[in-house]
N, C-alpha and C positions, 0 to 999 in steps of 0.2 A: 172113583174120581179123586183126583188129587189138584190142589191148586197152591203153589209159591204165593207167596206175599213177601211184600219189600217195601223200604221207604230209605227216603234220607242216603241217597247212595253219594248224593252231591258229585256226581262225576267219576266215584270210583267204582265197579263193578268187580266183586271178590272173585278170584278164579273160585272158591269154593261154593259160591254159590251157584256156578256149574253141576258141582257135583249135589248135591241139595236138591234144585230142582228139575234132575235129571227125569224124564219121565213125566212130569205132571203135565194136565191137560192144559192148563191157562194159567197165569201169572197177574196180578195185581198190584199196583207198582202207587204207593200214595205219597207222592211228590218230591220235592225238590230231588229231582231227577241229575240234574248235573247237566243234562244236554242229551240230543237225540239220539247219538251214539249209544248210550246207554240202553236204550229201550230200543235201539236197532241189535243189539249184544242179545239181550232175553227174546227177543222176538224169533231168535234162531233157536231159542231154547221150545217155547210154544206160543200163543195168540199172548199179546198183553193187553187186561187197560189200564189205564192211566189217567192219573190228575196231576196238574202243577201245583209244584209249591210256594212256597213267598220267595224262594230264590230263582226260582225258575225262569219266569218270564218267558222271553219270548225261542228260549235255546231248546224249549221241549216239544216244536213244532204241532200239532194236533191235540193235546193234550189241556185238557178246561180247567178250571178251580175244581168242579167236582166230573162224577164218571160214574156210571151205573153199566151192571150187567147182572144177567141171572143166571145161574151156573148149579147145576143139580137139584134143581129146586129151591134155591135159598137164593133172592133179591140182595147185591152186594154193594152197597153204597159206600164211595171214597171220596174224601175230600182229607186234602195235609191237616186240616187245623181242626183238631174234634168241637170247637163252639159252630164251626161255619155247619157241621151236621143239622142243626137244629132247624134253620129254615129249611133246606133241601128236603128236611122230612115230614115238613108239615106238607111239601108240594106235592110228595109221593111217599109212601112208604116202601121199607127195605127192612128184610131178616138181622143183616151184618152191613155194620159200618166199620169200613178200616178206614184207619188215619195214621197219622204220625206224629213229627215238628217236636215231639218234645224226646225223642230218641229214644223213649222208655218203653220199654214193652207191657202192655197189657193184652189181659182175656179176662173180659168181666162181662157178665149179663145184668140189666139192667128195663124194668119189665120187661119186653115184648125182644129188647134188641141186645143181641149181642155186638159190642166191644172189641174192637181188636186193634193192637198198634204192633206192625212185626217189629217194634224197635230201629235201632240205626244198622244199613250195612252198610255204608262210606266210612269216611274216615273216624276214627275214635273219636267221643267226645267226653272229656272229664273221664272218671270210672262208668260209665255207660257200659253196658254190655254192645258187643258186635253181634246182631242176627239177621234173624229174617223169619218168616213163619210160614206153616201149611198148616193148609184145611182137606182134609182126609174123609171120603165118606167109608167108614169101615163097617159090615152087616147092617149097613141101609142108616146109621147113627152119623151124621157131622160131628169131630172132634179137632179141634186147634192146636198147634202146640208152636212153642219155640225153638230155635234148632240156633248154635251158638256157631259164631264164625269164629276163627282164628287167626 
C-alpha cells in the first residue's frame, strides 16, 4: 500500500506531483488547500482526505479543521496546525498525525505517535524546501519519506 501526503498547496497543484503520486491508493491532503479544484485535481489521482487550513475557509468545500481515516492498519489523524493535535487525541487515538502550516518537513516519533508534515508543495516559501511525502507499506514494515519537488 502506498499513500501521497501533501499540505500547503495554497492553490497550486505541481504537475510533478502527478508523477509522485502515480499509483498510490489514497492521498492525505493537511490543509490550506487553495480551493476545491485542488482536491478535485488528486481525487483523479486516488480517494483523498482532507482538512482545512487557517486559509482555507470556506473555498475547500467538505473538508473540517481535522480528518481521520484508517488505511493499512495505521489510524491517520490530520489536522494543518500540529498544537490543534492535542485535543483530537485525547477524543480518540490515532497511529500518525499529519500536519503542516509551518511548511517544514518532519518524521519524528514521539512515544506512541508518529509525526509527520509532508512540508510545503505550493508556492515557495523563504528557502523552504518544495515536497510532499508517502507512506509505503514495504514486507508488511510502514516507512515515510520525503520526495522533493522542483
Amino acid at each position: 500500500m502506498r499513500i501521497g501526503v501533501i499540505s500547503d498547496t495554497h492553490g497550486l497543484l505541481r504537475p510533478q506531483v502527478h508523477d509522485v503520486f502515480r499509483g498510490v491508493d489514497h492521498i492525505l491532503h493537511a490543509g490550506d488547500i487553495g480551493g476545491e479544484e485542488v482536491l478535485a485535481e488528486l481525487g483523479a489521482i486516488a480517494k483523498v482526505t482532507a482538512c482545512a487550513g487557517n486559509n482555507d475557509g470556506w473555498r475547500c468545500g467538505p473538508a473540517g479543521k481535522s480528518a481521520r481515516v484508517s488505511l493499512g492498519g495505521l489510524r491517520f489523524l490530520l489536522v494543518h496546525i500540529r498544537d490543534d493535535a492535542k485535543a483530537e487525541l485525547q477524543r480518540a487515538p490515532a497511529d500518525v498525525v499529519v500536519f503542516g502550516h509551518s511548511h517544514k518537513p518532519v518524521d519524528e516519533r514521539e512515544d506512541s505517535i508518529w509525526w509527520f508534515n509532508p512540508g510545503s508543495a505550493g508556492p515557495r516559501r523563504f528557502s523552504l524546501p518544495v515536497c510532499v511525502g508517502l507512506f509505503e507499506r514495504l514486507q508488511g514494515k510502514w516507512q515515510a519519506r520525503h520526495v522533493a519537488l522542483q
